[in-house]
N, C-alpha and C positions, 0 to 999 in steps of 0.2 A: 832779300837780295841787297849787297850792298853796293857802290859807284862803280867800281871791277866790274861786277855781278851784270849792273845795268850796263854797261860799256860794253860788256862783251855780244848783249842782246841785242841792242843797236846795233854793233858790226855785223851781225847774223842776221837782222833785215833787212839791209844790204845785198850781201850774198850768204843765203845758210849753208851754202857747200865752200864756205869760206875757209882754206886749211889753217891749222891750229899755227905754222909759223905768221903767217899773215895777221892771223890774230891777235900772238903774243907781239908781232914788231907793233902794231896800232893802238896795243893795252898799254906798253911797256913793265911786259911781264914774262915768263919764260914760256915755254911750250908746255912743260913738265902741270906750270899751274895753270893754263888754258886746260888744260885737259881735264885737272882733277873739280876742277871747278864747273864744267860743262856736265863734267858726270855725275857731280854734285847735286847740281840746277837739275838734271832729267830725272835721277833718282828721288829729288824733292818732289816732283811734279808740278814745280815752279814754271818749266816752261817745255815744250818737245819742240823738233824742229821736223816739219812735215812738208812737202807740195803739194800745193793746194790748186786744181786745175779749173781755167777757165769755167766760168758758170752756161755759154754757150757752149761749150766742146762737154756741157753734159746735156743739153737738152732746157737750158735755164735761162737762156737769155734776158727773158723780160722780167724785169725786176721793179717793185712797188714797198715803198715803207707806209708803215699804217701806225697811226696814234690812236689809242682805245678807250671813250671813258665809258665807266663801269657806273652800274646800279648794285652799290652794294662791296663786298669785297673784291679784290682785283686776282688774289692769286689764285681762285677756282676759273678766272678769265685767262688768265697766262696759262695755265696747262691747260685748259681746253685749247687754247689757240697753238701751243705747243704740238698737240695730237696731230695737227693737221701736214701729212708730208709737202706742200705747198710752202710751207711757214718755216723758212730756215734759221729764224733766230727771233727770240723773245725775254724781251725783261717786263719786271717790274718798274716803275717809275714814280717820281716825285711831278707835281705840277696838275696841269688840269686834264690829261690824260694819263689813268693809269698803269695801261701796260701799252709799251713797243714791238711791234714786230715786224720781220722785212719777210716778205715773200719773195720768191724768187720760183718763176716755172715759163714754160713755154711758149706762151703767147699773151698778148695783152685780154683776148676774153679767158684765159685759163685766169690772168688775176684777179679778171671782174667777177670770179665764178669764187675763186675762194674769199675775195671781201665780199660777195653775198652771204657766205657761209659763217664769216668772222660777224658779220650787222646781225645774223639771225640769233649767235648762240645767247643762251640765259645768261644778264647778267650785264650785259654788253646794251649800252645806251645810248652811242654814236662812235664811227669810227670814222676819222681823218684821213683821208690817202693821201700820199705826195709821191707822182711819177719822176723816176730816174731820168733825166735827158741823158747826162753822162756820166756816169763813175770818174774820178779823175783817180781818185787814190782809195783800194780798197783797204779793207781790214787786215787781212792776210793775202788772199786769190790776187793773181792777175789785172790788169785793167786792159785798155784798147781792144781791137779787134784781132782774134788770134789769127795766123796766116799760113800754118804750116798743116799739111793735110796727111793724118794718122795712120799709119801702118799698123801689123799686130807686134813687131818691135816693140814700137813707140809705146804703144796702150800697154806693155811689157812693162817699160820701164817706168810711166806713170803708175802705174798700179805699187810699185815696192818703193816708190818717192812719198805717194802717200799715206805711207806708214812710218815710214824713216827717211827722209831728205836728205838726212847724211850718208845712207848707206854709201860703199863702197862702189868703184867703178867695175872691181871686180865681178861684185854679188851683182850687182844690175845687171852685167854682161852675161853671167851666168842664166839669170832671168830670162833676161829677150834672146838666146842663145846668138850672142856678140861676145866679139876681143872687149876686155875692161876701153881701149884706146877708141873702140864703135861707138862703145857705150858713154863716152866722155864726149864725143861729135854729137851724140844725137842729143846727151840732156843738156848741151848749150846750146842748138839748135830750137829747143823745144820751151828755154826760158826766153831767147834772144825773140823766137815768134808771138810769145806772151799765152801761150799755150799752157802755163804752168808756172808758179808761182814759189821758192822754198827759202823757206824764213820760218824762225819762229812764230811758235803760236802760247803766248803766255798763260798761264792758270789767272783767270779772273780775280781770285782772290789775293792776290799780290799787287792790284791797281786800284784806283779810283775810277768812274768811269761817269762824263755825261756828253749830255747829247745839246747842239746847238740848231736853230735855226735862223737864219739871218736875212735879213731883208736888204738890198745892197744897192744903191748909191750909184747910177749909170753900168759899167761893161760888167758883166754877172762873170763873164771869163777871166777879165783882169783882175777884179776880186779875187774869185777863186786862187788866181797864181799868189796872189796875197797872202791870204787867209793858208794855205799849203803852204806856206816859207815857215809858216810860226811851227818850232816843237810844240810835240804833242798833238798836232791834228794827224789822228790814227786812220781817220775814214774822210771824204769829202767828196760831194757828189752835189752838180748840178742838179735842180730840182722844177715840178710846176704842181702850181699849189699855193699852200699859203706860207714859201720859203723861197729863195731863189738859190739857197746854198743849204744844205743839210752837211753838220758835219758834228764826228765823235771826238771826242777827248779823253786822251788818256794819262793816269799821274801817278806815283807811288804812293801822292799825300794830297789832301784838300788842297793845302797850298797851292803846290803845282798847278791844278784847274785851276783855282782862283787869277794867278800866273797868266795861264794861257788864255782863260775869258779874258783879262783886262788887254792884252797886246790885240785880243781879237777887236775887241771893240776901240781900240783906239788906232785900227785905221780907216783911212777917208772914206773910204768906199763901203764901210760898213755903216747901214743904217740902223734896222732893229736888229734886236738880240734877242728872241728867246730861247732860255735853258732849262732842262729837267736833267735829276741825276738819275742814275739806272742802280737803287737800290739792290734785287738780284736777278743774274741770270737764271733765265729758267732754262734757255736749251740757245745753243748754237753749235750749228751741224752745217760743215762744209762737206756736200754732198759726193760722193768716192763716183766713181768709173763702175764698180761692181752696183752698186745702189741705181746708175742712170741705166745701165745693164738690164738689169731687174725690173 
């Protein structure tokens, strides 16, 4: 991707139902190449744009990241911990834990059941927990507390947002049998209640990606609004544990992380700093409506 390419993905984190004029007045580019360029990036599988819904509006509320060190190789550790439907995202990593992973499931003993299950597998020689207090900024999904309560519409038109976020107001309407105009009320409705999240979601192999944890210097909140101002913090979430801030970075280039570590650490409020980088993804699955279903 080149500065266009990334500009226009950034506009599309924003809002991914962003229309192509809107686009091209913010790129300064025409419509004609907004378009050929978006169909470009999807056909690459550089990037799709999907909604991504709230993780309690599937059953997922309670959420835990785990650092894993390993006896032995790590990535027979990553796909084990991969297997586990519990376990919605796993890397490999650099540092003194080998592999990453976030769970995300139902209650707080549903997580203490699958970090028993993560301490137990072969291979695995302590694992780390850090509890979420708050999500401020996810990955892709949602944040806060959703507010708006689901019809079979609604779950209609979530269901075809998360496969295509751009589809039409038409086809959605066709969907939930609605006017395209119903259909336009309801999925601004349903982002406005934080119920649903549509932005791109990029192909990992087009970024750099590491992970921070920070130890912070008096108001753990104020930091956070801090540390959230710097480009490139992709993820951040209040933590308890041995972090008060957990947060991802994302770059086209080592640079760029080098970049964003140093503006991280040169504010006040930040005390320690440690990083690992996430050499590969082995599985990240934002869990569908038909899957919480199931």
């Amino acid at each position: 991707m080149d500065g266009v390419d990334r500009l226009l993905v950034d506009l599309l984190a924003d809002d991914g139902r962003r229309s192509h004029r809107d686009l091209a007045a913010a790129a300064g580019i025409t419509r004609a190449t907004v378009a050929a360029r978006l169909r470009r990036l999807a056909e690459s599988g550089a990037f799709t744009v999907q909604g991504v819904v709230h993780p309690s509006v599937l059953g997922r509320g309670s959420i835990c990241y785990a650092r894993i060190a390993v006896d032995g190789a790590a990535a027979p550790v990553a796909e084990a911990a991969a297997a586990l439907p519990e376990v919605v995202y796993v890397s490999v990593t650099t540092g003194r834990f080998a592999v990453a992973a976030e769970i995300r499931t139902g209650s707080d003993d549903a997580v203490d059941a699958t970090l028993t299950r993560l301490r137990a597998m072969p291979g695995v020689a302590h694992v780390e927990a850090l509890g979420y207090r708050e999500v401020i900024r996810d990955a892709v999904g949602p944040v806060g507390e959703p507010t708006a309560q689901l019809d079979e519409a609604d779950v209609a038109l979530l269901r075809v947002l998360e496969t295509d976020g751009r589809a039409s107001y038409v086809r959605l309407g066709a969907a939930a049998g609605l006017s395209a105009a119903a259909a336009r009320r309801r999925v601004l409705r349903l982002v406005a209640a934080s119920v649903v999240r549509i932005g791109p979601i990029a192909s990992r192999g087009s970024e750099h990606a590491l992970g921070m944890g920070i130890g912070v210097r008096g108001d753990v909140r104020e930091a956070a609004r801090e540390v959230g101002a710097i480009a490139g913090a992709g993820f951040l979430a209040r933590t308890l544990g041995a972090f008060d801030l957990l947060v991802t970075v994302r770059a086209p280039s080592a640079a760029g992380l080098a970049a964003t570590v140093d503006a991280v650490r040169a504010l006040p409020a930040v005390g320690t700093v440690e990083t690992w980088s996430h050499l590969r993804f082995v599985k990240e699955s934002y869990a569908s409506l038909s899957a919480a279903a199931g």
